[in-house]
C-alpha positions as a Markdown table, in Angstrom:
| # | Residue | x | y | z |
|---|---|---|---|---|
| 1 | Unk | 95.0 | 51.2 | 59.4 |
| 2 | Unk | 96.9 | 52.5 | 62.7 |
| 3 | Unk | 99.8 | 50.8 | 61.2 |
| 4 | Unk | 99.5 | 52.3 | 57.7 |
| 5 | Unk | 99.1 | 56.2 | 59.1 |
| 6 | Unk | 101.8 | 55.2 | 61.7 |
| 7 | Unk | 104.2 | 54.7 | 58.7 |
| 8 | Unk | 103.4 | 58.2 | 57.1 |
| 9 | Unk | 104.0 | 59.6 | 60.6 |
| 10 | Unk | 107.6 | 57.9 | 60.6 |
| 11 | Unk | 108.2 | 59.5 | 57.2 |
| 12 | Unk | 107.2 | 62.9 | 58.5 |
| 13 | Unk | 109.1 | 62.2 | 61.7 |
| 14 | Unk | 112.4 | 61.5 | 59.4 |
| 15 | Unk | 112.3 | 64.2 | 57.6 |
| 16 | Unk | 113.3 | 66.1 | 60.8 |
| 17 | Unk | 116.2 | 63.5 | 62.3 |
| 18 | Unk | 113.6 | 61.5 | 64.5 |
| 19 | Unk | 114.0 | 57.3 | 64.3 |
| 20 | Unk | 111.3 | 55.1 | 65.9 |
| 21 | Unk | 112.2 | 51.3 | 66.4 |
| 22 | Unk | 111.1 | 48.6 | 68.8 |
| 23 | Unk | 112.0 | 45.0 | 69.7 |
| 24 | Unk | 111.0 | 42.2 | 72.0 |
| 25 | Unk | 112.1 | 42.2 | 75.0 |
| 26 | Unk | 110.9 | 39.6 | 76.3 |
| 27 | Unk | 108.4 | 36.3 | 75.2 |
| 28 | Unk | 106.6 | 34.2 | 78.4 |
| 29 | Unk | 109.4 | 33.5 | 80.7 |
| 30 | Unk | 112.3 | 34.0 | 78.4 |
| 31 | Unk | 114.0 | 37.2 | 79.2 |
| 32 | Unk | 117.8 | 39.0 | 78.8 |
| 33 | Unk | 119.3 | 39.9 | 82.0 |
| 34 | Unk | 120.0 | 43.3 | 81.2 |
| 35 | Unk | 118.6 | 45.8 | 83.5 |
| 36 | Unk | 115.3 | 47.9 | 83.1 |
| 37 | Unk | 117.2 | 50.7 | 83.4 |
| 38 | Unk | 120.0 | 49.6 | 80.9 |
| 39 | Unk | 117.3 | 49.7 | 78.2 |
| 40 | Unk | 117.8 | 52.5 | 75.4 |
| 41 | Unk | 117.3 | 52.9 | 71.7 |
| 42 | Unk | 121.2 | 52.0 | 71.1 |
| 43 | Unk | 119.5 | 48.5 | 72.6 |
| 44 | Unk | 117.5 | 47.8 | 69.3 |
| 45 | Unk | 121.1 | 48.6 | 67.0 |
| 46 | Unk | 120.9 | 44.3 | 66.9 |
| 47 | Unk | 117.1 | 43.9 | 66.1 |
| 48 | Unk | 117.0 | 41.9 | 63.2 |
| 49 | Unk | 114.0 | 42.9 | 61.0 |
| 50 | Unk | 113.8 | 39.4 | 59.2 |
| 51 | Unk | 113.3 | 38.1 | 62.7 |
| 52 | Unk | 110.1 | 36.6 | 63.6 |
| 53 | Unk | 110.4 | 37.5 | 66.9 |
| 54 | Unk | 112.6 | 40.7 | 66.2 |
| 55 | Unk | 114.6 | 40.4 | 69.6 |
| 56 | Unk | 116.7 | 42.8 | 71.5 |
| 57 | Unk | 118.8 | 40.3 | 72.5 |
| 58 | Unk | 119.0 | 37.9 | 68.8 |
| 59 | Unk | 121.0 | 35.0 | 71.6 |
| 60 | Unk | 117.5 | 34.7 | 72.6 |
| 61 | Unk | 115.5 | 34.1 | 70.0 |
| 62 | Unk | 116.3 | 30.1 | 69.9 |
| 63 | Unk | 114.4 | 29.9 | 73.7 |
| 64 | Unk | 111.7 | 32.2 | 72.8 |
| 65 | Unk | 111.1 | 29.7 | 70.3 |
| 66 | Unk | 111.1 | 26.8 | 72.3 |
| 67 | Unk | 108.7 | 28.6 | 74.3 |
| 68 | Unk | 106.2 | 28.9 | 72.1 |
| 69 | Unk | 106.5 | 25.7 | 70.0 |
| 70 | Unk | 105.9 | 24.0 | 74.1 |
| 71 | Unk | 103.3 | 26.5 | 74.8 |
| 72 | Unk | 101.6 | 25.2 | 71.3 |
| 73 | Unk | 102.1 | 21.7 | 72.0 |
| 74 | Unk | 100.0 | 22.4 | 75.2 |
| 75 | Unk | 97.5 | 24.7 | 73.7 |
| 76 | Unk | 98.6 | 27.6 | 75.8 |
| 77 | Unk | 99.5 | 31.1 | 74.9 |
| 78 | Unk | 102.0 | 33.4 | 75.6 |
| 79 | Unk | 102.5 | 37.3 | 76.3 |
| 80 | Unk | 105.5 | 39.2 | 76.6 |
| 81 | Unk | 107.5 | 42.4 | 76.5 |
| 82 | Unk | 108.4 | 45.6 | 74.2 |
| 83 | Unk | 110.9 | 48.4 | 73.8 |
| 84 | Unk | 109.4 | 51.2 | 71.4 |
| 85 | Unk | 112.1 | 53.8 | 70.9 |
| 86 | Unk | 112.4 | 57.1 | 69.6 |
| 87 | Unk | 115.7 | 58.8 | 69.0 |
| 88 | Unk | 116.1 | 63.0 | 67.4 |
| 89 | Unk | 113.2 | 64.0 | 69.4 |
| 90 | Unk | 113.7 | 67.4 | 70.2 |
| 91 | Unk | 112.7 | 69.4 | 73.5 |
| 92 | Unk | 109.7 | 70.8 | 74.9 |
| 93 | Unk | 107.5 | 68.6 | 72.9 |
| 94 | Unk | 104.0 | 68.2 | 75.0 |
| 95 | Unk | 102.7 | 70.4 | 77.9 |
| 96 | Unk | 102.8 | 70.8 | 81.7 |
| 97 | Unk | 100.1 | 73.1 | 81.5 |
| 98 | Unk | 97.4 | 70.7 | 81.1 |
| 99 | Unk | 96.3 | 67.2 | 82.0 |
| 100 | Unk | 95.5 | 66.3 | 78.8 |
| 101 | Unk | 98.0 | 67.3 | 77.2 |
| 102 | Unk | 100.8 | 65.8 | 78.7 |
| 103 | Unk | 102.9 | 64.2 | 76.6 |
| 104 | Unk | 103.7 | 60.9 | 78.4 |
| 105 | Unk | 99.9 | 60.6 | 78.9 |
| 106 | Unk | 99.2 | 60.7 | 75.6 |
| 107 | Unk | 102.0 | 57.8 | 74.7 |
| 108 | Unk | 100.0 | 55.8 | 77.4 |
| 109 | Unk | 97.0 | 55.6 | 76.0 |
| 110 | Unk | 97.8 | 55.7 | 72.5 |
| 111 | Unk | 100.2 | 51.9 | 73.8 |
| 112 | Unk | 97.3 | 51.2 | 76.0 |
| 113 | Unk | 94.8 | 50.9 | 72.9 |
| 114 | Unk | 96.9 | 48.3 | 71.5 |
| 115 | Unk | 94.8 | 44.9 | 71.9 |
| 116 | Unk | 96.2 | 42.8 | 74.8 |
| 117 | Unk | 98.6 | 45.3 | 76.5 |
| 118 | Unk | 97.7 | 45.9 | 79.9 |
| 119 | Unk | 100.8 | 48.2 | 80.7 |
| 120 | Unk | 103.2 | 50.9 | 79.7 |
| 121 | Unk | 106.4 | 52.0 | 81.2 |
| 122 | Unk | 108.1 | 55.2 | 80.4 |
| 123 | Unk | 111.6 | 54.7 | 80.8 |
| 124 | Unk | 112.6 | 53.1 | 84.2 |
| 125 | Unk | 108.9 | 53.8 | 85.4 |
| 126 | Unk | 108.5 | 50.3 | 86.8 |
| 127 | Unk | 111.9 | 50.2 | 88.5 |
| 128 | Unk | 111.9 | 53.8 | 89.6 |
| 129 | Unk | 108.7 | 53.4 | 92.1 |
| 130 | Unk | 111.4 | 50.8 | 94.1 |
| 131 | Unk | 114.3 | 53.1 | 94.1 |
| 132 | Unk | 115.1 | 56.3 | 96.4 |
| 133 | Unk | 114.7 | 59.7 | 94.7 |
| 134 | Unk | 118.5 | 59.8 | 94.3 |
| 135 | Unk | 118.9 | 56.5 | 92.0 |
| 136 | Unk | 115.3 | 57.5 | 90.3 |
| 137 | Unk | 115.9 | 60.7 | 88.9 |
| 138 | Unk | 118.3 | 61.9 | 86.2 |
| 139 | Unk | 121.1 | 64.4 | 86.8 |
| 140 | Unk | 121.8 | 67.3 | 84.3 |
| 141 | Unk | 125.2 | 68.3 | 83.0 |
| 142 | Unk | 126.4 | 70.7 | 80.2 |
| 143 | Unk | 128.5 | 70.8 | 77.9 |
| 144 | Unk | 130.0 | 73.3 | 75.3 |
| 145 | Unk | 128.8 | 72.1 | 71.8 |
| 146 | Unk | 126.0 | 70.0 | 73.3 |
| 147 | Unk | 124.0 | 72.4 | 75.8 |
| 148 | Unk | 122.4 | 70.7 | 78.6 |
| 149 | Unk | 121.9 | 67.2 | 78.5 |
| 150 | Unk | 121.1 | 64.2 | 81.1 |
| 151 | Unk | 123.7 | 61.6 | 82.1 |
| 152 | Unk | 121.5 | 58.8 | 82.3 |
| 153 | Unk | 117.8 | 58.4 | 80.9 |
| 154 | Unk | 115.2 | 56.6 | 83.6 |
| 155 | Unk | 112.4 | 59.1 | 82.9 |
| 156 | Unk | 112.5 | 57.9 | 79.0 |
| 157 | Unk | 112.9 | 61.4 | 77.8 |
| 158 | Unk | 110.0 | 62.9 | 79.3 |
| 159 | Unk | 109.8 | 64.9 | 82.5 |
| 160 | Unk | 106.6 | 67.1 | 83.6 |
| 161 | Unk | 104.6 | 65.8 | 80.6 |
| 162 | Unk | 107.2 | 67.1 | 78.2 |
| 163 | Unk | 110.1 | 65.7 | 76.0 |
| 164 | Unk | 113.8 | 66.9 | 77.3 |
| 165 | Unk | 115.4 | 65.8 | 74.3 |
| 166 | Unk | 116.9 | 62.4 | 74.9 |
| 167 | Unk | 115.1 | 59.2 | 73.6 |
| 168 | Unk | 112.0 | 58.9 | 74.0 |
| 169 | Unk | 111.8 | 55.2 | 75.4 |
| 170 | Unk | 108.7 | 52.9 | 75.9 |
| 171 | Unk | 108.1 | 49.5 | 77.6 |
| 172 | Unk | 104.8 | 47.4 | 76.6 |
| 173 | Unk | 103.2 | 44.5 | 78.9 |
| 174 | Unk | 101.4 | 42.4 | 76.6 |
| 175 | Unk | 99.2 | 39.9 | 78.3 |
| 176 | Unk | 98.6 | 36.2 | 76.2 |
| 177 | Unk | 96.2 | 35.8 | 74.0 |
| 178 | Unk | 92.8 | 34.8 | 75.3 |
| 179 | Unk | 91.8 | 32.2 | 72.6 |
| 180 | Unk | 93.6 | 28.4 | 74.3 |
| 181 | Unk | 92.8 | 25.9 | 72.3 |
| 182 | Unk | 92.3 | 24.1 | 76.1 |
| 183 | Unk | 89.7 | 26.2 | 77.0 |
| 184 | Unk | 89.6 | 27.7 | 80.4 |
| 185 | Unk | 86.6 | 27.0 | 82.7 |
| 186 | Unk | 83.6 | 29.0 | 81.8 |
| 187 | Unk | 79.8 | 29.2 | 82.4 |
| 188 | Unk | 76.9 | 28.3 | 79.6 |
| 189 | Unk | 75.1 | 31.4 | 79.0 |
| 190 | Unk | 71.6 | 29.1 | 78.2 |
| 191 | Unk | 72.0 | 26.4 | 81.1 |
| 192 | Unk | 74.7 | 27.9 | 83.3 |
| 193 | Unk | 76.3 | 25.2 | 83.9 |
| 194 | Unk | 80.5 | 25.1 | 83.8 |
| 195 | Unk | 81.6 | 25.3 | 80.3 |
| 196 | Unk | 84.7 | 25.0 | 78.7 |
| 197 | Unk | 85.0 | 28.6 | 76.7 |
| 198 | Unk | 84.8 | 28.0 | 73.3 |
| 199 | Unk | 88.0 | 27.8 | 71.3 |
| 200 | Unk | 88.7 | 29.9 | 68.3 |
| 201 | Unk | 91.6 | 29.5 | 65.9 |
| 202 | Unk | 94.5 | 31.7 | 67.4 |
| 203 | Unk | 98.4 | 32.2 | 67.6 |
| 204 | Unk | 100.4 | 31.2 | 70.3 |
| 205 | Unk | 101.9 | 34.6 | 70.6 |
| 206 | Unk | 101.0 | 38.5 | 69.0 |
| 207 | Unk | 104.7 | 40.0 | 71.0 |
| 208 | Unk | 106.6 | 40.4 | 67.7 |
| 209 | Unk | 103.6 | 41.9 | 66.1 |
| 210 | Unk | 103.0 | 44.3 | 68.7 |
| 211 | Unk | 106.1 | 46.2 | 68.2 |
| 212 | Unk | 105.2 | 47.0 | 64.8 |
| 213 | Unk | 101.8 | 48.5 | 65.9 |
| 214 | Unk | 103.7 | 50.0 | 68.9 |
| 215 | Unk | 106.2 | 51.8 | 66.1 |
| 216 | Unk | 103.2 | 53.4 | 64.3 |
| 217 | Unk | 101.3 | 54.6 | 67.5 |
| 218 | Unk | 104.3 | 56.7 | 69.1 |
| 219 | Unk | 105.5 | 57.9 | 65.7 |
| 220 | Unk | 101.5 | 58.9 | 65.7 |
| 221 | Unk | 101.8 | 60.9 | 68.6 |
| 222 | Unk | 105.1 | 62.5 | 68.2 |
| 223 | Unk | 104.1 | 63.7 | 65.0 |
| 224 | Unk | 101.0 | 65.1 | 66.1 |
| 225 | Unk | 102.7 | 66.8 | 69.1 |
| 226 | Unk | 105.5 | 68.0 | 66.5 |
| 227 | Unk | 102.9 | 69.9 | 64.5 |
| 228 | Unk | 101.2 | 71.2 | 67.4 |
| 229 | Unk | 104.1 | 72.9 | 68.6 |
| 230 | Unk | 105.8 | 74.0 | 65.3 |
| 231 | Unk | 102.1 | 74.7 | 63.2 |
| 232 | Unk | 102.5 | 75.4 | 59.7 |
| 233 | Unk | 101.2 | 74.4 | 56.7 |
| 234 | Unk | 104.4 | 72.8 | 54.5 |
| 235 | Unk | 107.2 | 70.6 | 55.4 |
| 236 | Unk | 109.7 | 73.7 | 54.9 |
| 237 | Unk | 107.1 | 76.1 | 57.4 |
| 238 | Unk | 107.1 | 73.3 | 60.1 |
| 239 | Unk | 111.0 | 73.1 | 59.4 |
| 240 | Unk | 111.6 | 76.8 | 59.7 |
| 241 | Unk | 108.9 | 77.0 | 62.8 |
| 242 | Unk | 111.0 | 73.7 | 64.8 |
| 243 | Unk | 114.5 | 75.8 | 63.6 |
| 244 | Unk | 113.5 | 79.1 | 65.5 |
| 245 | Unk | 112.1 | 77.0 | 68.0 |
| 246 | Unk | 115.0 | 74.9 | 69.2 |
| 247 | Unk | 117.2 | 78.5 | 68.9 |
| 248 | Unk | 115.0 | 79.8 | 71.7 |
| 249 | Unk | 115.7 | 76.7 | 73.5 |
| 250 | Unk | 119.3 | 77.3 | 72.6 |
| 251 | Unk | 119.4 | 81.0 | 74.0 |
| 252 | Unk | 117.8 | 79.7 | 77.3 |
């Protein structure tokens, strides 16, 4: 259902320039080499929807499938990671006003809720906590045409709980699947005595999936924060509400 109302969200979104894609990063140990902070929705132009892994990097895909056909053949399971992008977001989307309504927040949880990921990262978030203050943050320039812009993009397009209009960017930490066919050591709830845990039918992996369901929660929130900030009640009010909005913006 979150994928299906995720989809009418990315309609909405389109109707106003703004594209949400994702792709795997990354599947058990088989990674690119391209740096965290390299990442950005120009990164999922080669994501090849037809994929079954959908990679970021399609060089990769024969490993990640070696990967998982050993991690079968052992009855393990495998995790991995995610880029969910969005591109046409426009400032000032959120608030810095409250805690709850912060705007990155809100991404978290709504990436959080998505069965077996145990982290986020917003932008360069992971990277950034290891780097001086000078390499983490992101310079402003201007431009006559473009207005004021930043030259590089660590903080994902979000800054004090608000969107400063460059991509919105995403990374998910999916843990493996808990189902292995070799059961890890457990307890029996009636005799407790060591158990194997039961073993129920299960993938090897759910990364590829994940993206898909990571697509429909941002679009989610992005089009719920859209309409918060613009209001009305028609596609050409809320287009008329976001124009006069973005011309204050403009004037500032």
């Amino acid at each position: 259902m979150r994928v299906a109302a995720g989809a009418v969200c990315r309609q909405f979104l389109a109707a106003f320039g703004i594209e949400v894609r994702s792709g795997v990063l990354s599947v058990g140990p088989v990674c690119g080499e391209e740096p965290r902070e390299g990442w950005s929705f120009a990164s999922l132009a080669k994501v090849d929807e037809t994929s079954p892994f959908r990679a970021v990097e399609p060089g990769l895909e024969e490993k990640m499938t070696q990967a998982v056909d050993a991690a079968a053949k052992k009855g393990d399971t495998l995790g991995g990671t995610i880029l969910v992008a969005a591109r046409g977001v426009p400032p000032g989307l959120g608030s810095h006003v409250s805690w709850d309504r912060k705007l990155d927040g809100r991404i978290g949880q709504a990436l959080l809720s998505i069965p077996s990921v145990k982290a986020v990262s917003i932008g360069s978030g992971v990277s950034n906590a290891f780097a001086p203050g000078s390499l983490a943050h992101d310079p402003i320039s201007f431009e006559d045409g473009r207005g004021f812009f930043r030259t590089r993009n660590r903080a994902g397009g979000l800054e004090g709980g608000i969107t400063n209009g460059e991509d919105v960017l995403a990374v998910l930490f999916q843990k493996p699947i808990a189902t292995l066919r070799e059961g890890l050591p457990s307890v029996d709830l009636d005799t407790k005595a060591p158990h194997r845990a039961q073993y129920e039918r299960s993938d090897v992996t759910a990364v590829p999936a994940c993206g898909v369901i990571a697509e429909a929660m941002l679009a989610f929130v992005l089009a719920g924060a859209l309409l918060e900030k613009t209001g009305g009640d028609s596609m050409e009010e809320v287009r008329r509400n976001l124009e006069g909005f973005l011309a204050v913006q403009k004037g500032f």
